[in-house]
TITORMI-133710 format. One record per residue (C-alpha): z, y, x; chain; residue in three letters. Coordinates in pm, whole numbers, plus 50000, padded with zeros to 5 digits. Each point is the difference from the previous one (the first is absolute). Layout:
LOZA;Z;Y;X;A;ALA
...
//
This chain:
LOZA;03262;05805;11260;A;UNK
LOZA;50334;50118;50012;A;UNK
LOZA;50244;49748;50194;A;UNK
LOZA;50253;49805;49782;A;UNK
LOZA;50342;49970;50091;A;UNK
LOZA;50255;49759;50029;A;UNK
LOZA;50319;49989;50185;A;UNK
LOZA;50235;49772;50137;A;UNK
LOZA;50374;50091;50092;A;UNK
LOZA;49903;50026;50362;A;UNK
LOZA;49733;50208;49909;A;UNK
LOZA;50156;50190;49823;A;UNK
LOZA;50272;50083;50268;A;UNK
LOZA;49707;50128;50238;A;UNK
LOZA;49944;50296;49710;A;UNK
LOZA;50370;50105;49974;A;UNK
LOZA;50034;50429;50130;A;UNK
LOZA;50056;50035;50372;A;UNK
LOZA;50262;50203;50104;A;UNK
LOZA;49852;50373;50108;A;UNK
LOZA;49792;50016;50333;A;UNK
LOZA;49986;50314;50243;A;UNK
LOZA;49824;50235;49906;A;UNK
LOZA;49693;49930;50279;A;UNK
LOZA;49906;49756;49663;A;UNK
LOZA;49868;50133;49705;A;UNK
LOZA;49942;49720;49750;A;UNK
LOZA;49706;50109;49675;A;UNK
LOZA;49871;49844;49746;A;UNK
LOZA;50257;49997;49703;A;UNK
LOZA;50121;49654;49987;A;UNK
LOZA;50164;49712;50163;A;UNK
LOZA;49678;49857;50146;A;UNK
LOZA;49677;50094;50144;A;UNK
LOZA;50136;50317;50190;A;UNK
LOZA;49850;50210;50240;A;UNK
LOZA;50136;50119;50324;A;UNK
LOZA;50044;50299;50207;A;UNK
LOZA;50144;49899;50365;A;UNK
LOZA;50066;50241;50302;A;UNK
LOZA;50150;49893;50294;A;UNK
LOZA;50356;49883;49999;A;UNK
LOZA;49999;49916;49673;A;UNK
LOZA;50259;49712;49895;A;UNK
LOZA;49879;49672;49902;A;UNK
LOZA;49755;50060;49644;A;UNK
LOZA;49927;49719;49752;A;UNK
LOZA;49730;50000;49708;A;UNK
LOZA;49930;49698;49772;A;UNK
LOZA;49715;49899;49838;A;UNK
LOZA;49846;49704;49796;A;UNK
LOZA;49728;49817;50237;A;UNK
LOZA;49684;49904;49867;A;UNK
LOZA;49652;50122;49818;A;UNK
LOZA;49639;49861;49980;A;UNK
LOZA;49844;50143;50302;A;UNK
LOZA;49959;49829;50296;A;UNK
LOZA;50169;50085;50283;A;UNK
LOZA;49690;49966;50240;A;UNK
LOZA;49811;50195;49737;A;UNK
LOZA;50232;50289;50007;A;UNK
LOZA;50053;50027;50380;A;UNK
LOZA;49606;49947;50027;A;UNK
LOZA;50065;49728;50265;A;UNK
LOZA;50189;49660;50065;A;UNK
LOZA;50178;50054;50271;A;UNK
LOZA;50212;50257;50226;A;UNK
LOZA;50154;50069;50315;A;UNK
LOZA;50356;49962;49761;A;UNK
LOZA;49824;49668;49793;A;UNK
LOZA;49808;49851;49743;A;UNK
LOZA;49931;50211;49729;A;UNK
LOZA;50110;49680;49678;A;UNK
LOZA;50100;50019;49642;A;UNK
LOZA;49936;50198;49740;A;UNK
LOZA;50127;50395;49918;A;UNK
LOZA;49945;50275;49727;A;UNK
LOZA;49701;50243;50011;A;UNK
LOZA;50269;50258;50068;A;UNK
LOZA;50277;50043;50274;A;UNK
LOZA;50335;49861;49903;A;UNK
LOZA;50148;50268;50267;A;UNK
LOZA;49904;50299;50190;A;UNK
LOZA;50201;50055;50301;A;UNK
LOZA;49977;50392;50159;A;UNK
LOZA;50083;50003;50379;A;UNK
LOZA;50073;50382;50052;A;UNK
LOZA;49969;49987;50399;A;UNK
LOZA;49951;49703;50242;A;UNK
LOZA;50216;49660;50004;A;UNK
LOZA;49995;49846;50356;A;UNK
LOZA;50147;49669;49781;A;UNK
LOZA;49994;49944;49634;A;UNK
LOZA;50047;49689;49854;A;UNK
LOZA;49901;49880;49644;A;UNK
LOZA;50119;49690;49836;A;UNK
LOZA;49918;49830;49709;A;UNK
LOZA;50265;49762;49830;A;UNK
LOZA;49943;49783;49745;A;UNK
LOZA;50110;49664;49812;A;UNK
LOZA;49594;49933;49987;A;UNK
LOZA;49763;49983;50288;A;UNK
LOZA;49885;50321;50029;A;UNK
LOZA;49699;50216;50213;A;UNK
LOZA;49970;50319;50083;A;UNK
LOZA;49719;50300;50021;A;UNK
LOZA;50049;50358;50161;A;UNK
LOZA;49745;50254;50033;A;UNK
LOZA;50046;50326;50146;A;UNK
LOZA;49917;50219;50277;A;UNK
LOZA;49827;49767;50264;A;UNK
LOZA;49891;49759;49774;A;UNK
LOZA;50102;49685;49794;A;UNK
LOZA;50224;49725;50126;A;UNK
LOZA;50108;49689;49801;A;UNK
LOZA;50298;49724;50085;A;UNK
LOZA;50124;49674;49865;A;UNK
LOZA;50251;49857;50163;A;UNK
LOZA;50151;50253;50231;A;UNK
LOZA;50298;49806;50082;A;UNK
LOZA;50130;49648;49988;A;UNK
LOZA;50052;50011;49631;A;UNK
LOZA;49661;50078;49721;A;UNK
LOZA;50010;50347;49982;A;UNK
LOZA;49820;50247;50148;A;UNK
LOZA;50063;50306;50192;A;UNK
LOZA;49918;50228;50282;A;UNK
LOZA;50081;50181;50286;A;UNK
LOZA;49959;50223;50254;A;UNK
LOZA;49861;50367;50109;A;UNK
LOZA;49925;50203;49620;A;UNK
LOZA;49809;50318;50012;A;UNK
LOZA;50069;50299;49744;A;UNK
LOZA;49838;50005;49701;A;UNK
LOZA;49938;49766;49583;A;UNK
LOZA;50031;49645;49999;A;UNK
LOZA;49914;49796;49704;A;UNK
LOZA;50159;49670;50058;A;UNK
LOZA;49915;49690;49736;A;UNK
LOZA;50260;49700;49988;A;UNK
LOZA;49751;49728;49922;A;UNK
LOZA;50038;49619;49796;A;UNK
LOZA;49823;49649;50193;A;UNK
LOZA;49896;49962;49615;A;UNK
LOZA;49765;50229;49813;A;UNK
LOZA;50231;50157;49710;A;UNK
LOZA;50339;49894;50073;A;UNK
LOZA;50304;50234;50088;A;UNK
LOZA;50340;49989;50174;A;UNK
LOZA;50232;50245;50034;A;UNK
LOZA;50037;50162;50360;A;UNK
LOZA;50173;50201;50232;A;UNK
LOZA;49893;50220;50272;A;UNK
LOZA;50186;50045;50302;A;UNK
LOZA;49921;50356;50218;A;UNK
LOZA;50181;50028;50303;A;UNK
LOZA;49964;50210;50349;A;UNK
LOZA;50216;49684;50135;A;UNK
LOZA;49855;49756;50239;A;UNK
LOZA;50141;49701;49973;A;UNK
LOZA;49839;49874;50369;A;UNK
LOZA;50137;50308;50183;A;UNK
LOZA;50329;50017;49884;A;UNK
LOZA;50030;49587;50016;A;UNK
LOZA;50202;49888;50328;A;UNK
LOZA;49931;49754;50161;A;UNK
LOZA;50172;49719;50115;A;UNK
LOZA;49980;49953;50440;A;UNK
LOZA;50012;49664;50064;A;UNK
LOZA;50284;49908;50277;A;UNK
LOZA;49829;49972;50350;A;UNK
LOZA;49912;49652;50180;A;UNK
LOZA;50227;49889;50293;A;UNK
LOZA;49824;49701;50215;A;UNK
LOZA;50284;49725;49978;A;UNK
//
């Protein structure tokens, strides 16, 4: 069943052209959303959109409940809203989802299948970490069987932990 659409002005914003990335990204698929991804190391920031939702079940898809990344919830097309190509190794890749509607998340690729929720202290999910090379198909998934929201995907080589300083507390005199 082909997914029905209907934005709001917020929504709406999340579609509007980026400005051109480096050329480390190379962006397919022939329209503003559902895009594929080529990334190689070094690459600036990337960002793909997508509407979230399908009849599937996310534990059906991903063939089990639960990962080392989370619970494998909601509901996602038959097919991959994304593929993601990693032409060489990532040490640290990060993948956000963003979205005015709780969202989950499914990625398959070399290694195996890993699904997410709530990645941060907001609804939507993401992940992070070490990436090997190769195809990802990554599904941006609904709580509710058949319903879609608009989304965005953030890709980044960034981590926020590593590059975060941290405050040192002053030290403690005896009075």
């Amino acid at each position: 069943m082909p997914k029905s659409l209907w934005f709001t002005p917020l929504a709406l914003a999340l579609f509007l052209p980026l400005p051109a990335q480096a050329q480390q990204i190379v962006v397919t698929g022939g329209s503003s959303i559902f895009e594929n991804v080529s990334l190689s190391p070094n690459f600036a920031n990337a960002t793909i959109r997508g509407i979230s939702g399908g009849p599937v079940s996310a534990t059906q898809l991903a063939r089990q409940s639960e990962t080392d990344t989370g619970a494998c919830l909601g509901f996602v097309d038959e097919q991959p809203d994304h593929t993601m190509q990693l032409t060489s190794r990532f040490s640290y890749l990060s993948l956000q989802v963003q979205s005015t509607a709780d969202t989950t998340l499914v990625v398959r690729g070399p290694g195996g299948t890993w699904c997410n929720d709530n990645y941060s202290l907001d609804f939507n999910p993401g992940m992070s970490g070490e990436w090997l090379p190769g195809t990802y198909e990554i599904w941006v998934g609904s709580h509710r069987v058949n319903r879609y929201y608009p989304y965005v995907i953030q890709i980044s080589e960034s981590n926020p932990i590593a590059n975060r300083t941290v405050p040192v507390a002053p030290p403690v005199t005896a009075p």
